[in-house]
VEXMAR-568833 format. One line per field, with one value per atom (N, C-alpha, C, CB): residue number from 1; residue in three letters; atom name; y, x, z. Coordinates in steps of 0.001 Angstrom, whole numbers, plus 500000, padded with zeros to 6 digits. Glycine has a CB too. Layout:
<zases>
n	NUM	...
res	ALA	...
atom	CA	...
y	Y	...
x	X	...
z	Z	...
</zases>
This chain:
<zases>
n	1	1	1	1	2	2	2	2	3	3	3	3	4	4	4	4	5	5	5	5	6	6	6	6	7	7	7	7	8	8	8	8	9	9	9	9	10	10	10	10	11	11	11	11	12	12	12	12	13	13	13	13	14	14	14	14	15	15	15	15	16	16	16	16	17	17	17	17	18	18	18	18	19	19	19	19	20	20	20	20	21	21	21	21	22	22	22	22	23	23	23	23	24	24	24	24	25	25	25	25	26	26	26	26	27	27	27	27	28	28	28	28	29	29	29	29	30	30	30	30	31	31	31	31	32	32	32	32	33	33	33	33	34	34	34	34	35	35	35	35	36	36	36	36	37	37	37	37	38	38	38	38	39	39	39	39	40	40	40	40	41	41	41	41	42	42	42	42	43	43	43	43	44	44	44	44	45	45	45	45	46	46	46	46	47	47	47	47	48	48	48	48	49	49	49	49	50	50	50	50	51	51	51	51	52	52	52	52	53	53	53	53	54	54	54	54	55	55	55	55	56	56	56	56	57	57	57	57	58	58	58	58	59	59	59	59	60	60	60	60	61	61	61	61	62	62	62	62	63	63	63	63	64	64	64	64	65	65	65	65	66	66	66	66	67	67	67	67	68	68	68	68	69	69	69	69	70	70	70	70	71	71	71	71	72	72	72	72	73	73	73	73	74	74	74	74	75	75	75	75	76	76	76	76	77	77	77	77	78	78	78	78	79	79	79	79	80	80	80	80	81	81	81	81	82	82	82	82	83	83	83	83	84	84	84	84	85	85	85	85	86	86	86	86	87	87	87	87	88	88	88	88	89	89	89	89	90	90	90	90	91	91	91	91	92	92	92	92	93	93	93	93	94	94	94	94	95	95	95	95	96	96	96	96	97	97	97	97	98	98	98	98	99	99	99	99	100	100	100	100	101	101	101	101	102	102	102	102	103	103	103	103	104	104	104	104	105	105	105	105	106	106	106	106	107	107	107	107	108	108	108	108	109	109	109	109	110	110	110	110	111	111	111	111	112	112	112	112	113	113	113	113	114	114	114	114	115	115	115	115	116	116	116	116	117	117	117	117	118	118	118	118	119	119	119	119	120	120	120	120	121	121	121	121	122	122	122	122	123	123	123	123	124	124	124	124	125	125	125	125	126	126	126	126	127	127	127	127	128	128	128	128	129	129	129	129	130	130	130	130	131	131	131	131	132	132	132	132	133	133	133	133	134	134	134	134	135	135	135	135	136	136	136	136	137	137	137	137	138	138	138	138	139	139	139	139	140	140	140	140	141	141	141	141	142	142	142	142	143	143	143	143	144	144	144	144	145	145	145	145	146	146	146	146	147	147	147	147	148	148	148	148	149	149	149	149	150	150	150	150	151	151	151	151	152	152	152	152	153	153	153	153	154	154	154	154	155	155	155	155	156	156	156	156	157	157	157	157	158	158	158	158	159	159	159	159	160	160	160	160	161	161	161	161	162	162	162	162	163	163	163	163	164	164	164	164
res	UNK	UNK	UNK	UNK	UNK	UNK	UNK	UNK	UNK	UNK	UNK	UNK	UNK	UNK	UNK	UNK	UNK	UNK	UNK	UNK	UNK	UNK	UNK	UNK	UNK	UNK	UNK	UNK	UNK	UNK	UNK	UNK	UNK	UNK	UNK	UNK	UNK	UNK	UNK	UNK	UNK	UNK	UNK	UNK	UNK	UNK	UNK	UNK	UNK	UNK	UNK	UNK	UNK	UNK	UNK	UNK	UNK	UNK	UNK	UNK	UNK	UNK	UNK	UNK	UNK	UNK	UNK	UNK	UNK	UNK	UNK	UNK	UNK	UNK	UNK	UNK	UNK	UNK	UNK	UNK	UNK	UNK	UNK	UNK	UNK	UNK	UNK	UNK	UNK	UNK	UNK	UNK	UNK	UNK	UNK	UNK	UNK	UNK	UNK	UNK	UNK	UNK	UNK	UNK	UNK	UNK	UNK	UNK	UNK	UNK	UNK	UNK	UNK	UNK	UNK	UNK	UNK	UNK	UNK	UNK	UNK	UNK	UNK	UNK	UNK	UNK	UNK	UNK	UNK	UNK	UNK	UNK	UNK	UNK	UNK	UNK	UNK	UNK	UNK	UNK	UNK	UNK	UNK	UNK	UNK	UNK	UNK	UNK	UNK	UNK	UNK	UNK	UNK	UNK	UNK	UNK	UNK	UNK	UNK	UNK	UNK	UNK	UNK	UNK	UNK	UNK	UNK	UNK	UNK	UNK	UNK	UNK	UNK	UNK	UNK	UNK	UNK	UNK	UNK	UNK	UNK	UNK	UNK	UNK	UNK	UNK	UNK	UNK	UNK	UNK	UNK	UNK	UNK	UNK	UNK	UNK	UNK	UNK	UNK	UNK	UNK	UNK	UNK	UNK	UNK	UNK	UNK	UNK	UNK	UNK	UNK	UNK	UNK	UNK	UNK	UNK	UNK	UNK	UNK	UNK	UNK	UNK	UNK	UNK	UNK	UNK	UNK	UNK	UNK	UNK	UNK	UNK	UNK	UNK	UNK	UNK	UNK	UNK	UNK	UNK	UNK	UNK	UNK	UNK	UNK	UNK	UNK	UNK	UNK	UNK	UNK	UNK	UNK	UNK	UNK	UNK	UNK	UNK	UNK	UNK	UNK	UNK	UNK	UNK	UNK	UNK	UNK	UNK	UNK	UNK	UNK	UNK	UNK	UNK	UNK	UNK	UNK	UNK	UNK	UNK	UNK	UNK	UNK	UNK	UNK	UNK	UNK	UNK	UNK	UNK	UNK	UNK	UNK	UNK	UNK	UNK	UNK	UNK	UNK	UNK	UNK	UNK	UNK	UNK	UNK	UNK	UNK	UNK	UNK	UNK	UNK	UNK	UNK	UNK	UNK	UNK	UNK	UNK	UNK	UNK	UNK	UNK	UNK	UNK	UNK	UNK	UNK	UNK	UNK	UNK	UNK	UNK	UNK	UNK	UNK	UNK	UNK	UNK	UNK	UNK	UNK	UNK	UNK	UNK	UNK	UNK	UNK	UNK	UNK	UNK	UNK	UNK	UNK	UNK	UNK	UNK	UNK	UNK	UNK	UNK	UNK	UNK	UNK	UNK	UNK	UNK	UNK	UNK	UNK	UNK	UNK	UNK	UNK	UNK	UNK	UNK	UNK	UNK	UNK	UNK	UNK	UNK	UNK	UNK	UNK	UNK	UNK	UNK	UNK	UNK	UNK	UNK	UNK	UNK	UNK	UNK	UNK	UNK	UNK	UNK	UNK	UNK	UNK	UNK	UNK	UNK	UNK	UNK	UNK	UNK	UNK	UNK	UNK	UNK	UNK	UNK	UNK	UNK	UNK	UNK	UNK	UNK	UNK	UNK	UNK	UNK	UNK	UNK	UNK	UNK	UNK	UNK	UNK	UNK	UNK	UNK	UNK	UNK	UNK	UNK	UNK	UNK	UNK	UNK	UNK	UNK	UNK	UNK	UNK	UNK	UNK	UNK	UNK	UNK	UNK	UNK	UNK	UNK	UNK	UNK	UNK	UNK	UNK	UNK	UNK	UNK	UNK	UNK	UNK	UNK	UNK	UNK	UNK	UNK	UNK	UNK	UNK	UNK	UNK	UNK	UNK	UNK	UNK	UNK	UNK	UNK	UNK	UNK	UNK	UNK	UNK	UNK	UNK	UNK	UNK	UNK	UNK	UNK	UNK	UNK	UNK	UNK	UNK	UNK	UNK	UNK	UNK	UNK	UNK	UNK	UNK	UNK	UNK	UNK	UNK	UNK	UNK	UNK	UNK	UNK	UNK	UNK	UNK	UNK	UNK	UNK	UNK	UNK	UNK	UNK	UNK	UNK	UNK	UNK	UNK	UNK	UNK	UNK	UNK	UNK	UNK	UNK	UNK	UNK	UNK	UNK	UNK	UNK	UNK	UNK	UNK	UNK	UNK	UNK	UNK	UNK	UNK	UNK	UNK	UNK	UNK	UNK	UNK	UNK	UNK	UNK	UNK	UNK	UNK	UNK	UNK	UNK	UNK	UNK	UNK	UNK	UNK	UNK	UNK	UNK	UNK	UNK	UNK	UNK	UNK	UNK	UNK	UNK	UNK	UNK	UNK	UNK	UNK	UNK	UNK	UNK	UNK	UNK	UNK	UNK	UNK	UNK	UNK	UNK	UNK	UNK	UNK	UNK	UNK	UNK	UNK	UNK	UNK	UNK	UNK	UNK	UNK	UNK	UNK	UNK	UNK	UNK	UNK	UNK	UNK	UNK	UNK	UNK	UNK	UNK	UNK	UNK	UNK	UNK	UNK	UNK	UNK	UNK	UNK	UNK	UNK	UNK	UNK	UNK	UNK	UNK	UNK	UNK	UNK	UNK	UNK	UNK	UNK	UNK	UNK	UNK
atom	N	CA	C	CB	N	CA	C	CB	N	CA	C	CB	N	CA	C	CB	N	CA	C	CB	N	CA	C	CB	N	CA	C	CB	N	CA	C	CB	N	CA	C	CB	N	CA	C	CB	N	CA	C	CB	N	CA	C	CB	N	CA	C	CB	N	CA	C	CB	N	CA	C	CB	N	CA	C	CB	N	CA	C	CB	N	CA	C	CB	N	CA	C	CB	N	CA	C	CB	N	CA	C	CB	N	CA	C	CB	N	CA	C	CB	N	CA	C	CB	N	CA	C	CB	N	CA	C	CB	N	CA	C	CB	N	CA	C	CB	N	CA	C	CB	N	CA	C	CB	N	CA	C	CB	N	CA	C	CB	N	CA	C	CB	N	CA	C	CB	N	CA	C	CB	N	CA	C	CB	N	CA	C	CB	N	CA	C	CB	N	CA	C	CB	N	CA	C	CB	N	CA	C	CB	N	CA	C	CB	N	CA	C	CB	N	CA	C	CB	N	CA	C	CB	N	CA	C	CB	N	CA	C	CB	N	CA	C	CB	N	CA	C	CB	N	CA	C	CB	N	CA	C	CB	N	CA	C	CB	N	CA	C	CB	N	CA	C	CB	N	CA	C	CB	N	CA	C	CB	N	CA	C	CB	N	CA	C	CB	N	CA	C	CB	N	CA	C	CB	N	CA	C	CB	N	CA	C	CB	N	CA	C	CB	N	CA	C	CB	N	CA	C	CB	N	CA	C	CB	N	CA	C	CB	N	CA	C	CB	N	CA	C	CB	N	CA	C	CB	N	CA	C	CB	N	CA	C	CB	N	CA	C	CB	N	CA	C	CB	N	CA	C	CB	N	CA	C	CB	N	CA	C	CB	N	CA	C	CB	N	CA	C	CB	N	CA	C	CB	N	CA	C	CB	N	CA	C	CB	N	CA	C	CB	N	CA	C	CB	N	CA	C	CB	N	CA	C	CB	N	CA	C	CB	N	CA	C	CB	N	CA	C	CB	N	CA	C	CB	N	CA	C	CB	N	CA	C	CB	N	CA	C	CB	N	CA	C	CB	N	CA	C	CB	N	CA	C	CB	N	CA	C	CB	N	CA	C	CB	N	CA	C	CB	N	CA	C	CB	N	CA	C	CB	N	CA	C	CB	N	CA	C	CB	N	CA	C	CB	N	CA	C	CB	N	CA	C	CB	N	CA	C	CB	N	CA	C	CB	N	CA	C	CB	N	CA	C	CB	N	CA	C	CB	N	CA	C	CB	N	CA	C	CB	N	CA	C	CB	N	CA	C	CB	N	CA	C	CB	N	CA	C	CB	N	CA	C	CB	N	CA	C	CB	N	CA	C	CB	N	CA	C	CB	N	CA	C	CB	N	CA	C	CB	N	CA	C	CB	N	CA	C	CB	N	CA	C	CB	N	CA	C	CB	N	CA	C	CB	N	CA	C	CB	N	CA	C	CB	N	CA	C	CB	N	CA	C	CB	N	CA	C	CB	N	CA	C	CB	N	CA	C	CB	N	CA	C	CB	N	CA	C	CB	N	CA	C	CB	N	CA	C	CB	N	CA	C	CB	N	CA	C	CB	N	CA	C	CB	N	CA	C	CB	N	CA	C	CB	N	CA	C	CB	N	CA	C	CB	N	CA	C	CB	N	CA	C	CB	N	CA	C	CB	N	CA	C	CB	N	CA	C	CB	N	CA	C	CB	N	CA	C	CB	N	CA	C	CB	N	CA	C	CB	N	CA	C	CB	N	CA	C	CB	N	CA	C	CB	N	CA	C	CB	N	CA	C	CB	N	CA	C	CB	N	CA	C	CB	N	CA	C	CB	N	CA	C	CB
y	889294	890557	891311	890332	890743	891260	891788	889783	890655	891474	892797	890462	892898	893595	895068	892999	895394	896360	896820	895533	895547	895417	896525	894541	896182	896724	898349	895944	898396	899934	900510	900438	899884	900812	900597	900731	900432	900308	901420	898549	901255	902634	903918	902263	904127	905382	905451	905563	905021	905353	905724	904197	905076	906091	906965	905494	907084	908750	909677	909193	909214	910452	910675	910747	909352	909452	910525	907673	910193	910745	912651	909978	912580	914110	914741	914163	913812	914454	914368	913976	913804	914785	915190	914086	916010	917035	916842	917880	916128	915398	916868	913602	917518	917796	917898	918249	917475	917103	918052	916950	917962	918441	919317	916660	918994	919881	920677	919198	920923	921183	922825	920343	923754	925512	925652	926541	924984	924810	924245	924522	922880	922759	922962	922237	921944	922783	922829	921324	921570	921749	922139	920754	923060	923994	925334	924548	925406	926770	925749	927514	925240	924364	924477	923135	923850	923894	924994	923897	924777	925984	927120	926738	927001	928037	928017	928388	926827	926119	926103	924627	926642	926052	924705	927587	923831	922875	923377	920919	922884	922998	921656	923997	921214	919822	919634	918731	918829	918413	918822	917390	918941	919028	917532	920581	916622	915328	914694	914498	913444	913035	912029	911875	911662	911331	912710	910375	914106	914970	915968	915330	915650	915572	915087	914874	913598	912862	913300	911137	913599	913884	915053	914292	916053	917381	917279	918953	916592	916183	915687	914631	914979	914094	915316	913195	915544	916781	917844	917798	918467	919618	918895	920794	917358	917001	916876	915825	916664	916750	918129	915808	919111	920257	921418	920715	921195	922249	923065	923040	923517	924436	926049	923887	926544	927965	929147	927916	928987	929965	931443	930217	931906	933103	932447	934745	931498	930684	931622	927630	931543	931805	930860	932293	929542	928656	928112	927569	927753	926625	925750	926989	924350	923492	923077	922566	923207	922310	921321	922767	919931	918859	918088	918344	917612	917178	915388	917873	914791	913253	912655	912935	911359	910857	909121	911152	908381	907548	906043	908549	904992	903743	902594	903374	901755	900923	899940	901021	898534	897464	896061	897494	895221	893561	893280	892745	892612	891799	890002	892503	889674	887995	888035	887203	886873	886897	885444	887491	885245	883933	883012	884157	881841	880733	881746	878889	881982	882279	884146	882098	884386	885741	887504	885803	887093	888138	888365	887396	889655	889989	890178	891583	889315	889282	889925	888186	890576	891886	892331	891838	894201	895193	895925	895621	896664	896902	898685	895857	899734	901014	901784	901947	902250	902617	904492	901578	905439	906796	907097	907126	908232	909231	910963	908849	911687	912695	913704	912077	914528	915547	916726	915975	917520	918563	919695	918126	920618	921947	922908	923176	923503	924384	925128	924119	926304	927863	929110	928219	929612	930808	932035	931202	932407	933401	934636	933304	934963	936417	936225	937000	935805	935698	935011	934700	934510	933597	932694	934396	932287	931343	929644	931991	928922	927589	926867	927215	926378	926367	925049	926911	923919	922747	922305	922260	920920	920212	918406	920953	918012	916351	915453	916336	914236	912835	912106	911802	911388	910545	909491	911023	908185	906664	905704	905934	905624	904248	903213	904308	902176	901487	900803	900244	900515	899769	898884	901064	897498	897043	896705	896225	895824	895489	894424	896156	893610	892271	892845	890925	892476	892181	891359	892227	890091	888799	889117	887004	890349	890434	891006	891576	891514	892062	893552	892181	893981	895417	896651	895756	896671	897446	897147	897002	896268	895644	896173	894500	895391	895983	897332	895934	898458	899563	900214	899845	899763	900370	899555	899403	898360	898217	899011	896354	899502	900257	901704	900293	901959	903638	903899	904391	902397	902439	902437	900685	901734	901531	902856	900476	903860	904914	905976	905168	905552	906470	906428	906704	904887	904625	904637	903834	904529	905416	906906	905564	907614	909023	909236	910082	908696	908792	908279	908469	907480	906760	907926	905011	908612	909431	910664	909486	911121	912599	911808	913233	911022	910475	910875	909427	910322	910183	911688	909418	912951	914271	915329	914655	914666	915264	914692	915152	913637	913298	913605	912112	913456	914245	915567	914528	916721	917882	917881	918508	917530	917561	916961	916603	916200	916244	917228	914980	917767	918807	920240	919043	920551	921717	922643	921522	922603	922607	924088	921202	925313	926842	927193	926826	927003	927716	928508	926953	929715	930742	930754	931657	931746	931234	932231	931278
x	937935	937470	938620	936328	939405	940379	941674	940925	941398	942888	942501	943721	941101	940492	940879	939098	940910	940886	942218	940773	942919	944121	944965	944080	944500	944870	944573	943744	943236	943038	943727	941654	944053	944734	945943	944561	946517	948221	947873	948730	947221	947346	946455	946472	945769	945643	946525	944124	947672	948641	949951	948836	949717	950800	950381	951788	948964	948893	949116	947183	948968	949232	950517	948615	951781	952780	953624	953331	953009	953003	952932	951615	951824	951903	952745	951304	953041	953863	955118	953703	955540	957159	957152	958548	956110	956110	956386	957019	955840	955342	954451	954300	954711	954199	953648	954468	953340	953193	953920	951902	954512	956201	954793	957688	953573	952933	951838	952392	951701	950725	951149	950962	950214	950131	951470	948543	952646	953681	954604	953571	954202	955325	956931	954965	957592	959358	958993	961473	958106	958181	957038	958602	956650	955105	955790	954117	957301	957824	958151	959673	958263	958336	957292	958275	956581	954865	954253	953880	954125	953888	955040	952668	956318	957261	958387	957631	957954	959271	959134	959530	960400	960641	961711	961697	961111	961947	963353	960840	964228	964953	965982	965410	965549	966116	966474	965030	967235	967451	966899	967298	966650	965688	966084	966394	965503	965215	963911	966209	964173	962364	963158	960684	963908	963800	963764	965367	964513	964326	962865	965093	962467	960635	960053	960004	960089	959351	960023	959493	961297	961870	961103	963522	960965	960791	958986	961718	958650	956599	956839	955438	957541	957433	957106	959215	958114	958762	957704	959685	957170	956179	954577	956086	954474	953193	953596	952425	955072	954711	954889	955223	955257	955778	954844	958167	954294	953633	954265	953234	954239	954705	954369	954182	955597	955650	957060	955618	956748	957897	958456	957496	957255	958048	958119	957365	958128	958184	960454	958152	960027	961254	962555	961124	962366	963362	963029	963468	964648	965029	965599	965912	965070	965724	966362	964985	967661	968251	968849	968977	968293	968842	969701	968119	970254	971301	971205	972791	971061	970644	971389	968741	971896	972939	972193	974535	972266	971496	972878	970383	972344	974427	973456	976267	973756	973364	974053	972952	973618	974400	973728	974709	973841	973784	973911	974863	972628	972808	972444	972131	972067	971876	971976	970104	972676	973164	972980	974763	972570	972286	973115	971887	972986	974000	974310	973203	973476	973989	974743	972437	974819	975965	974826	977598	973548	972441	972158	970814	971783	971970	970478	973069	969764	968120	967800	967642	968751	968259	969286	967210	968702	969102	969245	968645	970154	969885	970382	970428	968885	969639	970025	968780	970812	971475	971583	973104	970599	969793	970958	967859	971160	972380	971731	974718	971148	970414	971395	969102	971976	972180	971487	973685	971268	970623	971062	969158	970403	971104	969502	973179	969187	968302	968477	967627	968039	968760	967393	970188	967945	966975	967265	967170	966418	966535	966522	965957	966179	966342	967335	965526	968587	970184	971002	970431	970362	971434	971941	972782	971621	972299	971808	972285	972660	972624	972560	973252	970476	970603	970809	969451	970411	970467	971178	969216	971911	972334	972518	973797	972874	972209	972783	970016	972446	972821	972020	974752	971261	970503	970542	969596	970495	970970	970304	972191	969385	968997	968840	967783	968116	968362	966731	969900	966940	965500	966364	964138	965453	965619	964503	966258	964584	964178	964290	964142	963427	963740	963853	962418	964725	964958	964865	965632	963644	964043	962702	964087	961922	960842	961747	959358	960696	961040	961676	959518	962242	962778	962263	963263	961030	959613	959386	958198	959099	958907	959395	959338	961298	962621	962565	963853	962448	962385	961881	962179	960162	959066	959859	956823	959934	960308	961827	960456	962923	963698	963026	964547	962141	961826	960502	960783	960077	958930	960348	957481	961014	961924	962826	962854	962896	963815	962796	964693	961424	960741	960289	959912	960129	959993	960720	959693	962420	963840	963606	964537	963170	963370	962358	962901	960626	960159	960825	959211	961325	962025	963130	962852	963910	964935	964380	966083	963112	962214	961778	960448	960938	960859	961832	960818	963014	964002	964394	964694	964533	964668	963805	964876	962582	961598	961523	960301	961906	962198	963206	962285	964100	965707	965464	966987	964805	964419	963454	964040	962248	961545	962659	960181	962726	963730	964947	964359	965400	966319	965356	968060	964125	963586	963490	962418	963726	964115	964791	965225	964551	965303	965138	967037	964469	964657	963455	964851	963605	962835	961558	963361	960549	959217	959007	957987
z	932675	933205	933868	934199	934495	935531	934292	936881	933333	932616	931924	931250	931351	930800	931701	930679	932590	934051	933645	935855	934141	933790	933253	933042	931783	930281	930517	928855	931167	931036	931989	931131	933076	933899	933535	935303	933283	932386	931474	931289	930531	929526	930367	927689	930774	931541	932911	931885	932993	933849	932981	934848	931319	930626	929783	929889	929959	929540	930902	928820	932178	932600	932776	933637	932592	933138	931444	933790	930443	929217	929404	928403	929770	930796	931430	931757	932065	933096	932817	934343	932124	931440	930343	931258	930245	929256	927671	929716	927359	926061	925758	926293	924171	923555	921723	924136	921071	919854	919196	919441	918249	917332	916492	916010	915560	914898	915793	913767	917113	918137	917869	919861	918572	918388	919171	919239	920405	920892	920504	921625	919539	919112	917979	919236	918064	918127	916257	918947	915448	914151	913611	913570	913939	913750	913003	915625	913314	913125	911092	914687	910844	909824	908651	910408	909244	908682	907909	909865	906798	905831	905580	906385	906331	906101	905373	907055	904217	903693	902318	904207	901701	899945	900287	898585	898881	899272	897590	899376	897113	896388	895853	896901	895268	894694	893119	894992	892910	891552	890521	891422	889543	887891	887330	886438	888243	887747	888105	888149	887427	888230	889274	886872	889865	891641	892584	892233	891749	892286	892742	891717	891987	891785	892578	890750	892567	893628	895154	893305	895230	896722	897354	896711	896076	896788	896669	895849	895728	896307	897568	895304	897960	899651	900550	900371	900331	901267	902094	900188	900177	900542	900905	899062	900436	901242	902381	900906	903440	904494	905141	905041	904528	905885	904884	906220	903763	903111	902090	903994	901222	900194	900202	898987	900232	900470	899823	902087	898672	898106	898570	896863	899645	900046	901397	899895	901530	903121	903740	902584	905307	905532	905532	906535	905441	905153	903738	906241	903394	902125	902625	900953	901809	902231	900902	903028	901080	899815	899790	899136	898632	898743	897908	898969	897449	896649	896682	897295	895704	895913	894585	895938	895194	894562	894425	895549	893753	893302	892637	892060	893422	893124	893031	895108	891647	891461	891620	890711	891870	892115	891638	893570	891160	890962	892149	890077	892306	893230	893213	894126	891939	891945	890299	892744	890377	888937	888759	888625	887620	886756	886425	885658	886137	885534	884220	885103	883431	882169	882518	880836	883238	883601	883608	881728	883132	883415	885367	882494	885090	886819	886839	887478	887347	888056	888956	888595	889943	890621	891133	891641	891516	891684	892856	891057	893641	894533	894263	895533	894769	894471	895738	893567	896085	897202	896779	897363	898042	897755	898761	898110	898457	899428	898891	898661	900093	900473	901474	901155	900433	901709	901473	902009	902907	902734	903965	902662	903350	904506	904295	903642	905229	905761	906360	906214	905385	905626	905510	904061	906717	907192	906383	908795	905573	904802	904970	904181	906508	907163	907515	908205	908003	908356	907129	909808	906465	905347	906146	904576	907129	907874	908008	909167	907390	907700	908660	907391	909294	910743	910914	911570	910109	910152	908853	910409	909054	907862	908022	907466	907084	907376	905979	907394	906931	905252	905953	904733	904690	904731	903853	904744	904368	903356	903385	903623	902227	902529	901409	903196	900997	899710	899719	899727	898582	897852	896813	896881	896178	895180	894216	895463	893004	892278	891287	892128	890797	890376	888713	890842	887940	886509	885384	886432	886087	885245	884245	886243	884315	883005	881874	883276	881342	879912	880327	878780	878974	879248	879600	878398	879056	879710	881080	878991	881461	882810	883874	882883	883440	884195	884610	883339	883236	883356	884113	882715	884200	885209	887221	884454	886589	888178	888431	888645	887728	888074	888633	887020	887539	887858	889524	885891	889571	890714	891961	890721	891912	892980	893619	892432	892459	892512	892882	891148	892552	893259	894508	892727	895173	896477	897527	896540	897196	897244	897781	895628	896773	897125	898554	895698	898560	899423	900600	899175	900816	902124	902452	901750	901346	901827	901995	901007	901615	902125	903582	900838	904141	904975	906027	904588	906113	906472	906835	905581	905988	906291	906970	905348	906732	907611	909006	907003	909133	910790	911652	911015	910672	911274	911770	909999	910578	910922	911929	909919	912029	912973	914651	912377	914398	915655	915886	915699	914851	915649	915595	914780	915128	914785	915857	914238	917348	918802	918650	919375	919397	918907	917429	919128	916273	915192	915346	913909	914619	914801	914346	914392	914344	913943	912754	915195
</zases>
């Protein structure tokens, strides 16, 4: 019973302490990445990781072609062996995603934010070539989400002064 009390008064002492330094939600009618939200073209590759990057993207901040920002991204894609067989076949893969991007306000032409983003995924190779294939192409697509991921948080954290 007593820890039970406990528990609640610990968390209703950090919501108010949550309060009180001015904690406000980044998509709230105040907050810094609300100016974001529906006001964005995204601009990526004519590939399909470029595809899947820029679907991430606009399911999270919304799709808007006469929106006042572009975001443009540029994605670079490094394959590697990573376990290799007695007989000299490489059983898995490791793909290593490199994301840069710049976001630019289209009433100044001005480049307000810019960024790199890195991260990696792999995949096993010891099925068939069909198999391989699909687990290469699932991996490069779960890749790109981790590196849209990755740009929408960066942005949301610097989104702080950009205009509305």
């Amino acid at each position: 019973m007593w820890l039970h009390r406990r528990k609640a008064l610990i968390a209703l002492s950090a919501l108010f302490a949550g309060a009180a330094c001015g904690f406000s939600p980044v998509y709230g009618p105040q907050g810094s990445a609300s100016v974001l939200q529906d006001n964005l073209r995204v601009e990526a590759p004519n590939r399909r990781d470029g595809f899947v990057l820029s679907q991430r993207l606009e399911e999270r901040f919304g799709r808007n072609d006469a929106g006042r920002y572009v975001l443009n991204v540029t994605s670079e894609i490094r394959r590697q062996g990573l376990a290799t067989s007695v007989e000299g076949t490489t059983n898995r893969f490791r793909l290593t995603g490199l994301a840069s991007y710049s976001l630019r306000d289209t009433q100044t032409d001005e480049v307000v934010r810019r960024g790199r983003v890195e991260n990696f995924t792999g995949f096993s190779a010891t099925g068939s070539t069909v198999a391989t294939l699909a687990a290469e192409r699932d991996a490069t697509a779960r890749l790109m989400v981790i590196l849209a991921d990755e740009i929408v948080d960066r942005l949301i954290l610097a989104s702080e002064g950009l205009a509305p």
